[in-house]
N, C-alpha and C positions, 0 to 999 in steps of 0.2 A: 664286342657284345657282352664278354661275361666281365669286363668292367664294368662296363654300366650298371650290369646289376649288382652286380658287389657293391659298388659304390655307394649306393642309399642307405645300407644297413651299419657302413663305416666300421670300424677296428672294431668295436669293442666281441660283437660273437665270438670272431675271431681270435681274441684276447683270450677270451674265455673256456672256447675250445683248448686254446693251448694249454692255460694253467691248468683245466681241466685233466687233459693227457698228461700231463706230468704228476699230479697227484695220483692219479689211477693209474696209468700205466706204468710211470716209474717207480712205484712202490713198490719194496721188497716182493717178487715172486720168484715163480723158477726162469723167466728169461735174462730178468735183471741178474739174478745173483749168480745164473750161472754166465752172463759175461762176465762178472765181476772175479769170479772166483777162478775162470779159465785164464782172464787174462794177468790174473796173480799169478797164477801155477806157472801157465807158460810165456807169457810178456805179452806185448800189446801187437805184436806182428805176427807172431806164432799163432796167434788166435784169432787172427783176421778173418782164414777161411770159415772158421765155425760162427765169426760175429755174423757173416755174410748170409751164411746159412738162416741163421737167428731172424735176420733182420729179415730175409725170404720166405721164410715159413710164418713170421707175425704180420706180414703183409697177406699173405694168402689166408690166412685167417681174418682181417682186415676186407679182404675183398669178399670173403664169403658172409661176413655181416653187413656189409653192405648191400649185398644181391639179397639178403632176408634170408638166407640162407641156413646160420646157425639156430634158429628155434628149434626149424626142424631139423635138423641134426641130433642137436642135442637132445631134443624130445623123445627121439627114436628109442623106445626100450633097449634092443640088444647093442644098438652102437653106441649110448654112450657110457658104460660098463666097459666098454673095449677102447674108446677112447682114455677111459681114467686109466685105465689098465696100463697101457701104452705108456701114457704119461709117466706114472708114477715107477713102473720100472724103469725107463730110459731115465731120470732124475736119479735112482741108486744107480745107476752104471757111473754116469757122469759125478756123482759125487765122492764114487769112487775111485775116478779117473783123477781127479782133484786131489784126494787126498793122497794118493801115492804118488804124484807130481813130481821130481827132483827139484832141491832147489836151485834158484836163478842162476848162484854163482858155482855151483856144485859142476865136475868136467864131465860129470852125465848128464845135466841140460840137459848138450844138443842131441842127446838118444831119447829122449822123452818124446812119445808121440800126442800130441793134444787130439782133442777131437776132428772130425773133419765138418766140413760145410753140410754132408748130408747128416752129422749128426745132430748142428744146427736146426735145418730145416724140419729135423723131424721133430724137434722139441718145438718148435713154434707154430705146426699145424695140429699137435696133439694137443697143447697147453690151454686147459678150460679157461683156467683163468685171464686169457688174451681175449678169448667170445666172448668172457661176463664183462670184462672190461673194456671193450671197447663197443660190446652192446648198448652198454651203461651210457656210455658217453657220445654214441648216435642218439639213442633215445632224448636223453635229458638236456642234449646243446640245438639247438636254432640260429642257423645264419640268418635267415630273413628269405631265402634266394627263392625264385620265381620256378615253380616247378620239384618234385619228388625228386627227378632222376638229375639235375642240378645240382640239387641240394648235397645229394651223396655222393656225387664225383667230385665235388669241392671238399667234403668231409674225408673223403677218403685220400685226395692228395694232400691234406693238413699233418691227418693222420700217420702217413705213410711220414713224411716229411720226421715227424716225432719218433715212428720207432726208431728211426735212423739216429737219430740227436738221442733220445736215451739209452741205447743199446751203447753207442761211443759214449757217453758221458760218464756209464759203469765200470766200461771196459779201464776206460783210461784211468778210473779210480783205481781197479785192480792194480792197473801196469805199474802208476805211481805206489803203489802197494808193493809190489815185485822190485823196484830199484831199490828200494830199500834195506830188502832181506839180504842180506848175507854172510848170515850168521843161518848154518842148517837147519839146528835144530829150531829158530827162530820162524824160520821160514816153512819149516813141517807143522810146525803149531799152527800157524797161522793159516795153511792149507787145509788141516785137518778141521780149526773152528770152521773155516766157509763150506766144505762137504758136508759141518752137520749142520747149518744154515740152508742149507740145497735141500736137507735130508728136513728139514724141519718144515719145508716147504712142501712136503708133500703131503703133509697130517692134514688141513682141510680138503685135500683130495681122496684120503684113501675114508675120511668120515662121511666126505658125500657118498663113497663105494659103496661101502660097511652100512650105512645110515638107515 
C-alpha cells in the first residue's frame, strides 16, 4: 500500500528531501563538528559510542518535530533559555574535551577517555539548531503522499536515515583527519582549531540567549 502511494509522486520529492537534508543538516553545527572533531581526537571507533548517542538524540528531536511538538517547546518562555543554556555549556565541555585530547599516536591514546553515548545523546536533544533545521525542512519539502500522518512517517524515516549518513560521513572525515597526525604537536593544533570551531558554534546560540 505505501508503494502505491509513493509511486505517483516518483523520485524527485524525494531527491529533494535528501539534497535538502544534507544542505541543512550537514552544515557546520554543534552535531556535525562535534563528530568531526571527536572523532579526530579519538578515532573513528573510540567515538562510536558518542556517534550513537548523536545520532539518538538527533532522531528524538526528529521525532518530536514531527509529532508538532518543537514550536511548542521552543515557544515556552522558561524552557527554551534552559534549553540554550544546556546546549551552549555542554558544547564548552566537549570542546574542551577536544582540545586536551592526546594525540593518535601519542602511548597516552589509549588513557584518553572520549565522551560517552550519553554525552551524545544530550547534545542532540538539547541542540536548537537540529528543531530549526529539520523544522525547516518538514515545512518546506512535500512528497505528494495521501494523508498528514503519512506524510511524516515517510519524512521522518528519510530523515532519520540522513542523520545516520551525515553524523558517519563527518565522523569519518575526522578519523581520516586522525590517521594522519602523528606528529603531537600537529595533532594538538589541529585539535585545539576544531574546539574553537565547536566553540564558535555556540555564538548564534548564546546571541539568541543574550538577544
Amino acid at each position: 500500500m505505501l508503494a502505491a502511494a509513493v509511486e505517483p509522486a516518483g523520485a524527485g520529492p524525494y531527491l529533494s528531501l535528501v539534497a535538502g537534508a544534507l544542505v541543512v543538516m550537514g552544515s557546520p553545527g554543534p552535531a556535525t563538528v562535534g563528530a568531526t572533531a571527536t572523532a579526530t581526537a579519538f578515532g573513528l571507533r573510540r567515538s562510536m559510542p558518542y556517534l550513537l548517542g548523536s545520532m539518538a538524540g538527533t532522531t528524538v528531536a526528529l521525532v518530536v518535530v514531527a509529532a508538532g511538538l518543537a514550536s511548542v517547546l521552543l515557544a515556552e518562555p522558561r524552557l527554551g533559555p534552559v534549553l540554550l543554556v544546556l546546549s551552549i555549556a555542554y558544547l564548552g565541555w566537549l570542546a574542551w574535551k577536544i582540545a586536551t585530547a592526546p594525540p593518535p599516536s601519542s602511548d597516552a591514546a589509549g588513557h584518553g577517555t572520549p565522551p560517552t553515548w550519553l554525552h551524545g545523546l544530550v547534545l542532540g536533544v538539547s541542540n536548537p539548531k537540529a528543531y530549526a533545521a529539520l523544522g525547516t525542512l518538514f515545512a518546506s519539502q512535500r512528497l505528494g503522499l495521501p494523508g498528514v500522518a503519512l506524510e511524516a512517517v515517510v519524512k521522518t524515516l528519510v530523515l532519520t536515515g540522513m542523520v545516520v549518513v551525515i553524523h558517519l560521513g563527518w565522523a569519518a572525515l575526522g578519523a581520516s583527519m586522525a590517521s594522519a597526525l602523528r606528529r603531537p604537536r600537529v595533532s594538538r593544533a589541529v585539535n585545539v582549531a576544531l574546539a574553537v570551531v565547536l566553540l564558535a558554534s555556540t555564538v548564534p546560540l548564546a546571541a539568541g540567549l543574550f538577544g
